[in-house]
C-alpha positions in Angstrom: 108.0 96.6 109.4 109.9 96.9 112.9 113.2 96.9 111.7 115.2 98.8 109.3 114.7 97.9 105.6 118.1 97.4 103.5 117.3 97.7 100.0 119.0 96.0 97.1 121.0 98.2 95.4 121.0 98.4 91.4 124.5 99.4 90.7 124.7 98.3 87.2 123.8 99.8 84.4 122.2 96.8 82.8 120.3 96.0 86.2 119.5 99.3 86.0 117.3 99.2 82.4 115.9 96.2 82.9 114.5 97.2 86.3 113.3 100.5 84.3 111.6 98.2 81.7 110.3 95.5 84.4 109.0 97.9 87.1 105.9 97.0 87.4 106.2 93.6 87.6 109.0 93.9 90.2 106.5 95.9 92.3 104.1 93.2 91.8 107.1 90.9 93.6 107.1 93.0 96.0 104.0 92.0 97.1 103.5 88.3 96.5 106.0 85.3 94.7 104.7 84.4 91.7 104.8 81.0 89.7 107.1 81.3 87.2 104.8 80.3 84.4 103.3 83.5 85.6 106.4 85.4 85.6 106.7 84.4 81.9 103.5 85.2 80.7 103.6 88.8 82.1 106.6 88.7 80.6 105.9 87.5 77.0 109.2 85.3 77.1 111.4 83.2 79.2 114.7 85.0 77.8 113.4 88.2 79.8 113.3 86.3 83.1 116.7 84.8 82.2 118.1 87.9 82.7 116.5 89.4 85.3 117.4 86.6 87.6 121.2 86.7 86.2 121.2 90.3 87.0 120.0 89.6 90.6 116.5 91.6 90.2 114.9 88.6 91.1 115.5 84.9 92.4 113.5 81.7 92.0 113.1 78.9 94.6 111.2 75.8 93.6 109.5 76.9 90.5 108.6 79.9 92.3 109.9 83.9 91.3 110.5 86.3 94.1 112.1 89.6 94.6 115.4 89.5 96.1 114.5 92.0 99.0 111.8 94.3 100.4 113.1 97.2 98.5 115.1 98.3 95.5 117.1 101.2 95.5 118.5 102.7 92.6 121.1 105.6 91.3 120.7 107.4 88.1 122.4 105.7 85.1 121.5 107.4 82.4 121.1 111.0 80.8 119.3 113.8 83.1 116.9 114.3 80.4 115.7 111.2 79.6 115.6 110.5 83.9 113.2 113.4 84.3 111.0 112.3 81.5 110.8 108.8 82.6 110.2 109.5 86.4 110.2 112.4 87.5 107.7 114.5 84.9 105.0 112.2 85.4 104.3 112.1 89.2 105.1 116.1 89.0 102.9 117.1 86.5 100.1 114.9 87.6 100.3 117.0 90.8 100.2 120.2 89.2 97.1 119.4 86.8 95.3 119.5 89.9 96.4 123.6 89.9 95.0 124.2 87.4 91.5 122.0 87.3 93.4 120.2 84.4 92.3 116.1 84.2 94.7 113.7 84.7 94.8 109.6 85.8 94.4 108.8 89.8 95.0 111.4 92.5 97.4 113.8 93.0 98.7 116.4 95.4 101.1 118.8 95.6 103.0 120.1 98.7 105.7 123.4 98.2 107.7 125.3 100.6 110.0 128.6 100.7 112.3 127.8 103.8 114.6 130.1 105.7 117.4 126.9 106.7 120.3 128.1 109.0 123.7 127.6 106.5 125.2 125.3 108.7 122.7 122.7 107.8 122.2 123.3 104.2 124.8 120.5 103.7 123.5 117.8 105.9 120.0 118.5 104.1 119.0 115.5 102.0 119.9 113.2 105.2 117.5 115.5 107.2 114.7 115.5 104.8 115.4 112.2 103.1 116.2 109.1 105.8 113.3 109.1 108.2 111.0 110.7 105.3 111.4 107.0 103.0 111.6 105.2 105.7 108.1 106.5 107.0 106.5 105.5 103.0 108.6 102.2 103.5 106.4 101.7 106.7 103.2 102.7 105.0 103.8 100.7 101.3 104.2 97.6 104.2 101.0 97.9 105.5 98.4 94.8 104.9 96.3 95.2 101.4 92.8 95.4 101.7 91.9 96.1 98.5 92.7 96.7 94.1 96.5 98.0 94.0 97.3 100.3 91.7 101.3 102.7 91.7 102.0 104.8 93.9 104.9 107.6 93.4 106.1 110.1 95.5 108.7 113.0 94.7 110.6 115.1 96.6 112.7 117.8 94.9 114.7 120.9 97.2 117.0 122.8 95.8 119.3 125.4 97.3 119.5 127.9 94.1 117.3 130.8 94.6 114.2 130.7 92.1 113.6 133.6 90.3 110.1 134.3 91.2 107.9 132.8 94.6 107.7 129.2 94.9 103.4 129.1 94.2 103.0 128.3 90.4 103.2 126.0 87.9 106.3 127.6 86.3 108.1 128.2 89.7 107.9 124.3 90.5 109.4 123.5 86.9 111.8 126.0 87.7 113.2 124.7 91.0 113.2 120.6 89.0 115.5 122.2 86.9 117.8 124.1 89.6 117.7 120.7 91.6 118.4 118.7 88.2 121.6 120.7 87.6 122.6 121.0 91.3 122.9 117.3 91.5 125.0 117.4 88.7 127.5 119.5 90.7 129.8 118.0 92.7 130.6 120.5 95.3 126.5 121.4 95.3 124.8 117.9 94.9 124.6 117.9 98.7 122.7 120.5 98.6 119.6 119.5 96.0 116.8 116.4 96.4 115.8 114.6 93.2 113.9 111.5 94.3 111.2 109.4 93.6 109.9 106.0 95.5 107.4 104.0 93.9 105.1 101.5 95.3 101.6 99.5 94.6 99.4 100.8 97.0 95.4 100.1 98.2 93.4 103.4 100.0 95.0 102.7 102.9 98.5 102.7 101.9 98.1 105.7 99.8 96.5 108.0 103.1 99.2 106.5 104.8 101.5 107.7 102.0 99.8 110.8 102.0 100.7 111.1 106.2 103.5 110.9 106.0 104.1 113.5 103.3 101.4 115.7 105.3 103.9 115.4 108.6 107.2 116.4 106.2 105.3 119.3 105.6 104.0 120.8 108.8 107.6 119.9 110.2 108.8 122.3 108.4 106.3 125.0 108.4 108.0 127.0 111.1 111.0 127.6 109.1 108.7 129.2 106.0 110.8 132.2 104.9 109.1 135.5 106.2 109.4 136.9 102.5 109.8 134.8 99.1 113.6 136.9 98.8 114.8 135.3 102.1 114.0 131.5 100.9 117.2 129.7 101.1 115.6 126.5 100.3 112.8 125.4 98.5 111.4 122.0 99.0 108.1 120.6 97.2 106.9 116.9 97.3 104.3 115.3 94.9 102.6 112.0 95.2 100.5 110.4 92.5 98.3 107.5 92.9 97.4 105.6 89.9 94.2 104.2 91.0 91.4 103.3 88.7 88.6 104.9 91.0 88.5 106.8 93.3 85.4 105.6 95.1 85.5 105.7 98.9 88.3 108.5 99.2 87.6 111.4 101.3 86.0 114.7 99.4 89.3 116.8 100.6 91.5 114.6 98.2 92.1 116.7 95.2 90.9 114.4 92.0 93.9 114.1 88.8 97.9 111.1 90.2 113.5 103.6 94.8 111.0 100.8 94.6 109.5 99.4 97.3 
């Protein structure tokens, strides 16, 4: 991918639930056109593809169905709730199962930080940490397939709101989703908070790519750890979660458990 990726954007809130309801054919898209007797029988009906073409999730040139760009990006439309349960909960807790030796679908991983952040740049934060950060899984998600695809999702939640205990448990991760959950839902401090996920299909060598890039966010910002868990300013923890149906051929260091693009 040598140039810079501009997504679709799902503004509507109808695009919005049928892309919710259709993801994983969209990511299938993504990857190759499909016939659109194909497109139907994933489906199960022709009425479904109606509208997702008439909602401009996808578009059809000579009998042929095809996403309408190389990624989909997508605001919240619907109750904070029911987003965190849908997205968010899954690729987190997946991550954290493998804390505790719990079993889970795929591979999973969990990366957290307490930061010390100078104030000035608390603002410009989610920029910082977000632009270069999706377009780096954007890169990797492009690479060639070599082999079974399965979903890929990575999460990134920071929150400026102090937790009330350090930042290295199960309970103190749930705790900053919910800071970062409200935050956003603060005007004046939405700036402030992350509360993303991208998705993907993705072979072993996507997800290690995936995985690189997370691994680079993290030592980036390991020299501004906060000397004590009382000076954190911001806490910052990313998640990925591969949905892959074995796990055969991936390195013993991987721990065992789990916008569109």
């Amino acid at each position: 991918m040598n140039a810079a990726v501009i997504p679709s954007v799902v503004e509507s809130e109808m695009a919005y639930d049928l892309l919710q309801d259709h993801t994983e054919l969209v990511l299938e898209l993504l990857e190759r056109p499909m016939s659109r007797e194909d497109v139907v029988e994933k489906l199960g009906q022709e009425k479904t593809l109606e509208r997702l073409l008439k909602h401009g999730l996808v578009t059809t040139e000579n009998n042929t169905i095809h996403a309408v760009a190389e990624a989909y990006l997508q605001a919240r439309q619907e109750g904070m709730v029911s987003f965190l349960e849908r997205y968010i909960l899954p690729a987190l807790s997946a991550g954290l199962a493998t804390q505790t030796g719990a079993d889970t679908d795929g591979l999973a991983q969990v990366w957290s930080h307490a930061l010390k952040m100078p104030a000035n740049t608390l603002a410009s934060i989610r920029g910082d940490f977000m632009n270069d950060f999706f377009d780096n899984l954007l890169q990797a998600s492009d690479l060639p397939a070599k082999g079974p695809l399965s979903r890929l999702s990575v999460l990134i939640i920071g929150t400026s709101r102090p937790l009330s205990g350090p930042l290295n448990s199960e309970d103190a991760i749930l705790e900053q989703l919910k800071l970062a959950s409200l935050q956003r839902a603060v005007p004046e401090e939405r700036d402030f908070a992350i509360l993303s996920q991208f998705d993907c299909l993705a072979d072993t060598d996507r997800f290690e790519a995936a995985r690189e890039v997370i691994t680079s966010l993290s030592k980036s910002v390991d020299g501004r750890t906060a000397p004590a868990a009382e000076e954190a300013n911001y806490h910052l923890t990313v998640a990925i979660h591969w949905r892959c149906t074995a796990a055969s051929g991936m390195g013993s260091e991987v721990e065992t458990s789990q916008l569109l693009c």
